[in-house]
Phi, psi and omega in degrees: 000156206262149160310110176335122174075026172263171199227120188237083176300138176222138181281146179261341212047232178297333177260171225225113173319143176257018179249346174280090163302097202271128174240121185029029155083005185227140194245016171283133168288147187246120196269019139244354155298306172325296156305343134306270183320319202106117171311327171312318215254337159295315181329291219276317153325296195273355153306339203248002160264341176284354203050062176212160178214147223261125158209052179258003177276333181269354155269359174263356179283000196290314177276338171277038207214162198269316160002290182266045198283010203251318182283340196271345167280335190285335191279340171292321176302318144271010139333273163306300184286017173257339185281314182294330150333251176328342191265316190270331114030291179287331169280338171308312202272305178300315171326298222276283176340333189241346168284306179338309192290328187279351180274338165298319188297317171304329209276291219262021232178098163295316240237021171242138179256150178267149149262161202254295202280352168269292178304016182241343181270318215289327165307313160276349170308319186283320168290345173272314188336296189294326185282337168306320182297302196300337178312290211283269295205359181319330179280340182271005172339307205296333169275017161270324177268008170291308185275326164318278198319319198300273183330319147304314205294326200262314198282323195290340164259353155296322174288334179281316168308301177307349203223005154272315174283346186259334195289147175288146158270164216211159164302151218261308170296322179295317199287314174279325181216050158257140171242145165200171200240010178037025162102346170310329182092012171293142189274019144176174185306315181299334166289318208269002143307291177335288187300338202251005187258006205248306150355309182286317176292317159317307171312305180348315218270357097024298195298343203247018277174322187269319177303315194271347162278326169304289185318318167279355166274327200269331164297000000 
C-alpha cells in the first residue's frame, strides 16, 4: 500500500479509465470545457495518452482526514514555510533590483545621499515591473533568460578579474577570523554575522537554478 502523496503510475494500454470523459470520441482538449469540468479531468486526460493513470486522487484524503492529525500539521508547516520562502525570495530580488539602482546612482553621483523612502518606491517599482512582465510578456520569458544566461556567461570572467584587481587587499587572517558590524549598530558580532550571513546564502541559492534550466532544456 502506497504513503499518503505518493504518487503511482500504472499502465492502462487500450483501456479507458472510467472517471476520464472522452468528449466526441476525441481527446484534444477545449479549454472551456476544462474549465467547466475541472483541470484535474485535463490532468487525467493527458495521463491517459500517455497510457497512464492518475491515482494520487485516492490518497489525499488519508492526510486531509483528522486519523493523521500529527502528520497532517507537520506537512502544513512545511507547507507554509516553502510558500513564505518563495514569497521572500521574490521580495528580495525586488529589494536588491531597487537597492542596486540606488547604489548605481551613488557610484556616478559625489553629492547624492540614499534615502530609506527612495529605495522603498525604487522596491516597489521593481516589484510591480517583474509582475506586469510575467502577466503581459510571459511568452517572451524565454528570450529574456536566453540574453540573461548570454550575459552572465560572457560577463563573468571580466568581472571576477575586475574585482581581483581593483578590490582593496586584505590578509587571509583578517578576512576568516576578523568580525566587525563597520558602525552598523547590531548590539554585538554574534548578531552582525548572523545578519551578514543572509547575503551569502542568497547567492548560494543560484546553484539551484542552474537544475531548473537543465530540467527545461531536457523537457
Amino acid at each position: 500500500m502506497l504513503s499518503s502523496g505518493q504518487l503511482e503510475l500504472k499502465d492502462i494500454g487500450s483501456a479507458r479509465s472510467p472517471h476520464v470523459e472522452e468528449r466526441n470520441g476525441s481527446l484534444d482538449p477545449d479549454l472551456s470545457d476544462d474549465v467547466k469540468a475541472g483541470f484535474t479531468v485535463n490532468d487525467q486526460r493527458d495521463m491517459q495518452r500517455m497510457g497512464k493513470k492518475q491515482e494520487l486522487r485516492v490518497f489525499m484524503p488519508l492526510v486531509s482526514t483528522c486519523r493523521c492529525s500529527s502528520l497532517c500539521s507537520i506537512l502544513s508547516v512545511i507547507g507554509w514555510l516553502s510558500t513564505i520562502s518563495w514569497q521572500s525570495i521574490v521580495a528580495l530580488d525586488a529589494y536588491l533590483a531597487g537597492t542596486i539602482v540606488q547604489g548605481l546612482i551613488s557610484l556616478n553621483d559625489d553629492g547624492y545621499t540614499p534615502a530609506r523612502w527612495q529605495g522603498t518606491l525604487l522596491v516597489f517599482a521593481a516589484a510591480i515591473g517583474m509582475s506586469l512582465f510575467n502577466i503581459f510578456g510571459a511568452k517572451h520569458l524565454p528570450l529574456a533568460e536566453g540574453i540573461f544566461v548570454t550575459c552572465h556567461f560572457f560577463a563573468f570572467i571580466p568581472v571576477i578579474v575586475t574585482l581581483l584587481v581593483l578590490a582593496p587587499k586584505a590578509k587571509a587572517e583578517d578576512v576568516f577570523t576578523g568580525f566587525t558590524d563597520y558602525g552598523s549598530g547590531w548590539p554585538s558580532v554574534s548578531w552582525t554575522v548572523m545578519v551578514g550571513q543572509v547575503s551569502c546564502m542568497f547567492v548560494v541559492l543560484g546553484e539551484t537554478y542552474i537544475l531548473e534550466y537543465q530540467s527545461l532544456c531536457s523537457s
